[in-house]
C-alpha angles and dihedrals in degrees: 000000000000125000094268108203108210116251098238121053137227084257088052095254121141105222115212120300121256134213084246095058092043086052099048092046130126121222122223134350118314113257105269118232106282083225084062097042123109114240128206115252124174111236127181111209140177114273086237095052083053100048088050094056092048100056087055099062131250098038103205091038087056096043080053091053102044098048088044089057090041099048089044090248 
């Protein structure tokens, strides 16, 4: 096999993409740990517990979030 020159330098540069780079690539992210992975679960919550969350972005991210903090977790 060729002499194969990494893609990022010493100096933290990324030199020009090759054809040989572009054929060995993966595409996407690789599968997480199914032990990691979020599952769906069906919740029913107060109009106003929904509304709050809401108001603070990314509902199921915040609900995360607020029951981690409150569990301990």
């Amino acid at each position: 096999m060729a002499d194969v020159k990494p893609y990022i330098g010493e100096d933290g540069e990324v030199r020009e993409l090759d054809e040989h780079f572009f054929t060995n690539a993966k595409r996407g992210r690789p599968p997480m740990p199914s032990e990691l992975r979020k599952r769906r679960v069906n919740l029913m919550l107060a109009p106003d517990v929904i509304e709050a969350l809401k108001a603070r972005g990314a509902m199921s991210t915040e609900a995360d979030k607020i029951l981690r903090e409150a569990l301990g977790l």
